[in-house]
Each structure stands twice: as C-alpha cells, then as structure tokens.
C-alpha positions in Angstrom: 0.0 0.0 0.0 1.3 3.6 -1.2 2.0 5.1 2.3 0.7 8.6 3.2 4.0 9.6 4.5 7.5 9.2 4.2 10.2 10.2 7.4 13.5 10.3 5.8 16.2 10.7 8.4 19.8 11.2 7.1 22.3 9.7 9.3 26.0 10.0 9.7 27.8 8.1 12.4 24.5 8.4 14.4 24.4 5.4 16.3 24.0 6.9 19.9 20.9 9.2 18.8 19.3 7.2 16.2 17.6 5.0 18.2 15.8 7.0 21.0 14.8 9.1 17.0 13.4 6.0 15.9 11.4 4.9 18.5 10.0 8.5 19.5 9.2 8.5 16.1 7.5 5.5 15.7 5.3 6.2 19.0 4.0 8.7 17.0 3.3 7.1 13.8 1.8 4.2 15.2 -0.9 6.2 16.6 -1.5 8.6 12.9 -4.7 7.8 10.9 -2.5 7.3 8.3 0.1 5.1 7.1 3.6 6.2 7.0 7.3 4.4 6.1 10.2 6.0 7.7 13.8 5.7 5.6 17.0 5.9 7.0 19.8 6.6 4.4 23.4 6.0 6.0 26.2 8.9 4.3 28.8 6.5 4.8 28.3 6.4 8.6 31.5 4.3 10.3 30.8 3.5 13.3 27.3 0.7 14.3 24.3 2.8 12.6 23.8 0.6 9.8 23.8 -2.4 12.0 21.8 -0.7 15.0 18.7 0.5 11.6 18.9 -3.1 10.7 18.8 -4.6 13.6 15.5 -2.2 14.7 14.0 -3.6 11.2 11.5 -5.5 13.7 10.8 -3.2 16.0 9.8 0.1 13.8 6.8 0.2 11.9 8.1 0.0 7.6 11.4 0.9 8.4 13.9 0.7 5.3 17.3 1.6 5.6 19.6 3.2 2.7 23.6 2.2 3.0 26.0 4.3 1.4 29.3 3.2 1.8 30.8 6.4 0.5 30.3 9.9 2.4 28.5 12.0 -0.3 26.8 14.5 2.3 23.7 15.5 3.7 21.9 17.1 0.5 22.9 13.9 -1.5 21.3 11.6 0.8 18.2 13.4 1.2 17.7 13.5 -2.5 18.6 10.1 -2.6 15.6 9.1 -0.5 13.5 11.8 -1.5 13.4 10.3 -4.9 13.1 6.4 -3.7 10.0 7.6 -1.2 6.7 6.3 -2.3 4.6 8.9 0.2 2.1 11.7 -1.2 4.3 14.0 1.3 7.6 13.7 2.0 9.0 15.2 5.3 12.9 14.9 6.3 14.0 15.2 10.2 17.2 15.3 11.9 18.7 12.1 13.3 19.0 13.9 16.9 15.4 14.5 16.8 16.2 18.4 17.3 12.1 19.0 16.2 10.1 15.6 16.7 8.2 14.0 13.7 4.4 14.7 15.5 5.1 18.4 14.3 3.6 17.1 10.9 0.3 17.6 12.2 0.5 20.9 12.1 1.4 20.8 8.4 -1.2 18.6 7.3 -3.5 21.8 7.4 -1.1 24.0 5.5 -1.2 21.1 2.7 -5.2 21.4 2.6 -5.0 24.5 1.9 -3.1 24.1 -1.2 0.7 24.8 -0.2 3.0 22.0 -1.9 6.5 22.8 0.4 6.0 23.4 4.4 9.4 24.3 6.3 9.6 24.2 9.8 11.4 27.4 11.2 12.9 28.4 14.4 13.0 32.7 13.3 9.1 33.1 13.0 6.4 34.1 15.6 5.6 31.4 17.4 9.0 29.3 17.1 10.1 27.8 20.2 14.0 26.9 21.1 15.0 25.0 23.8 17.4 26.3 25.0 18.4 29.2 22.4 21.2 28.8 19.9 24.4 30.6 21.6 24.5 34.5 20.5 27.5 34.0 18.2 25.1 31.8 16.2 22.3 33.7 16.3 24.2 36.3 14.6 25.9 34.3 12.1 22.4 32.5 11.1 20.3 36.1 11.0 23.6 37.8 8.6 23.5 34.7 6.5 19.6 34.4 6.0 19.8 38.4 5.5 21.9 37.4 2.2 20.0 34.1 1.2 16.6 36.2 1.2 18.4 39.0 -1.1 20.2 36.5 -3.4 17.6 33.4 -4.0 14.8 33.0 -0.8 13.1 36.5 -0.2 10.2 35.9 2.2 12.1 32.6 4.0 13.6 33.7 7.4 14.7 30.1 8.4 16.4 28.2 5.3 18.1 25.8 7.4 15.8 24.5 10.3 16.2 20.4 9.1 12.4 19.8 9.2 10.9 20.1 5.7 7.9 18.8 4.1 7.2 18.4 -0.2 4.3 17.2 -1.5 5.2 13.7 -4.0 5.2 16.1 -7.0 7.1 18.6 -5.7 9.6 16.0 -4.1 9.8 14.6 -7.3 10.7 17.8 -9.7 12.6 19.9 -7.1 15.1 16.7 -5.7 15.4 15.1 -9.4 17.2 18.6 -10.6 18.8 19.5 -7.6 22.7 19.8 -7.6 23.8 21.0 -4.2 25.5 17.7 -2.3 26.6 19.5 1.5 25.7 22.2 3.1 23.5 24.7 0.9 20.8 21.7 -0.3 18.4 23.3 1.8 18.9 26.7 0.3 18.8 25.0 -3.3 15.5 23.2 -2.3 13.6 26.3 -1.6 15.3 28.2 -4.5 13.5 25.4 -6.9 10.3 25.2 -5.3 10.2 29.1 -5.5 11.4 28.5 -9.4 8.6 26.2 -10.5 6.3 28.2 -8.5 5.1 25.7 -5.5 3.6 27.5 -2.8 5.3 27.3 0.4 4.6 27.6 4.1 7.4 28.5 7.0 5.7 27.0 9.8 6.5 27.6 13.6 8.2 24.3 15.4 9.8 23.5 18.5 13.6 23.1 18.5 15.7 20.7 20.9 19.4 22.8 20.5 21.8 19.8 21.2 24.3 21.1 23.3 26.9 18.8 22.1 26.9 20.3 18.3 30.0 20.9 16.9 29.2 23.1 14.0 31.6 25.9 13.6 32.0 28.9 11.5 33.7 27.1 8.4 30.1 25.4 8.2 28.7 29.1 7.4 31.4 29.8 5.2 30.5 26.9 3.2 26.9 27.2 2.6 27.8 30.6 1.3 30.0 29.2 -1.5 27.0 26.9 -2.1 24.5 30.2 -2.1 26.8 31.4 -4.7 26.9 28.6 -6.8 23.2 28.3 -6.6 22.6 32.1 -7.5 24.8 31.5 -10.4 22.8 28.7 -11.6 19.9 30.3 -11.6 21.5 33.2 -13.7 22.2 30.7 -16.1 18.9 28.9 -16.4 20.6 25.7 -15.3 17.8 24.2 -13.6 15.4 25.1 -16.5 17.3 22.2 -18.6 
C-alpha cells in the first residue's frame, strides 16, 4: 500500500541518537490515521548505525534503511531518499530528533490548503528553542539568512531548520534537478520550489538545541560558497534544462 507519508532521516555516524529518534518516532506514527514508512539513508556512517537500523528492522513500523558506503553529504542523501520515497508527502527530520516528527500535524493543514512545500522554522512568531542557539550563532544564522533572502529566498527567514515537508510532486521535480550535495541543499531546495512556482509555508516548530553540536563557523562559510553557486545557476537557467 502507497504510504501517506514518508520520514526520511539522514544519518551520519548516528548510532548513539538514532535509536531513541526511531522509536519517538515511531510512537507517534503508530498512533497517525495514516500510514507512513520511515527511511534511514546511511552517508557513509563508520561506526554501528547501519547495524543498530537493521537490527531495529523489527521493532519500527516499515522501516527501510539506505547504505551508502561512501560519504557524499547530507543534500545527496536526502535526495537520494527523497526520490526512492513512495509517500504523497515527504517530510525529512534530523537524526538527533532536534524537532520531533508529531510536528507534521501541524502541516497537514497547511497542505489542505493548497501549499505543496512546508518548512519548519525556528525565526518566526511562534517558534520555540529550547534552549536558544548561543549569540554568536544567532548572529551568524540572521547575517546569512539576510543574504540568502536578497540572493535566491526573499520571504524565508529560516532556510536551514532540518524539518521540511514536499508534497510527491514537488519531491519529485525539485530533488530530481537539484545539484547541491553538502551544506546549501536546503537553500537550493527552496530556490527550486520558488522557481517552478510551488507555494510554500514557513511553519513555527519547537527546536531541541543539542548542546553537544560541533558546527563551527567554516560550516557558514560553506553554505555561502554553495548560495553562490546556486545564484549562479539560476543566472544561467541551469535548472530550466
């Protein structure tokens, strides 16, 4: 049966948070009206995540797992499983579980109402972060969103919250001409939908920070070189071919 919704969670060397994702996420799928498969796509993870996914095979309602020996990055992966999904929306989540899959009911509403793309986003009115990304971030996110929105996402104030909803058509066009591998697929995902004209919703969610993350300043740097590349490809009607 052609489930409702797909949960694509990529993973890299995620075996520690993975599971306690998995199972959160299945108590709330289990309990849905509707039916739902939930794909984990391994970017080359080296340490147990492949064996820990297949070893939950049993336990998680139409779990599938997706093994990539080689590291090819986060962008890569989602499109990956974006494009082997068989749901009629198609929603990907972090592996830390930093905004929980039952925030898709608040979606659902936004897709009755005609809007193909629904981000989740942590710089609207109603947003909730717990706790609050450290200042230096803050600052970093709201100077790099200020040049995404003037280059290729005006109207987006969150680009890179890692909770994002397509309808199966707009999965299907906007992933099958994406080129962005790393940091700036979120960025090129938007870019496209805005190109062929989907309507999109930023949507208020609640945010778990993890403490623990590691991601520095280089990490800005590089989605910037991948806004650039992006802009440029739109310049040059690239993803019109």
């Amino acid at each position: 049966m052609k489930p409702f919704l797909s949960v694509i969670i990529p993973t890299k060397d995620e075996a520690k948070r993975l599971p306690l994702t998995l199972i959160d996420a299945d108590r709330h799928l289990k309990r849905a009206e509707y039916s739902s498969e939930v794909i984990v796509v391994s970017d080359g993870s080296t340490d147990r995540t492949v064996e820990i996914v297949t070893r939950m095979s049993g336990l998680i309602q139409n779990l599938k797992l997706i093994a990539n020996e080689a590291n090819r990055g986060k962008g890569f992966v989602v499109r990956q499983a974006m494009l082997e999904a068989k749901g009629n929306y198609r929603l990907f989540m972090d592996a830390d579980n930093s905004t929980s899959v039952d925030q898709f009911e608040k979606m659902l509403p936004y897709f009755k109402e005609g809007y193909d793309v629904v981000i989740g986003s942590r710089a609207v009115k109603g947003a909730k972060l717990d706790p609050p990304q450290p200042w230096y971030r803050q600052i970093l996110g709201k100077a790099s969103n200020l040049l995404i929105q003037l280059l290729v996402a005006p109207g987006i104030h969150d680009t890179q919250c890692g909770f994002k909803c397509f309808s199966e058509e707009a999965a299907e066009r906007i992933f099958l001409h994406m080129t962005i591998d790393r940091w700036g697929f979120d960025i090129e995902a938007i870019a496209l939908a805005k190109l062929y004209g989907y309507k999109i919703k930023e949507m208020p969610v609640r945010w778990v920070n993890d403490t623990r993350s590691t991601l520095g300043a280089n990490a800005y740097l590089l989605t910037l070189r991948d806004l650039v590349n992006i802009k440029w490809n739109l310049m040059r009607n690239v993803y019109d071919q």
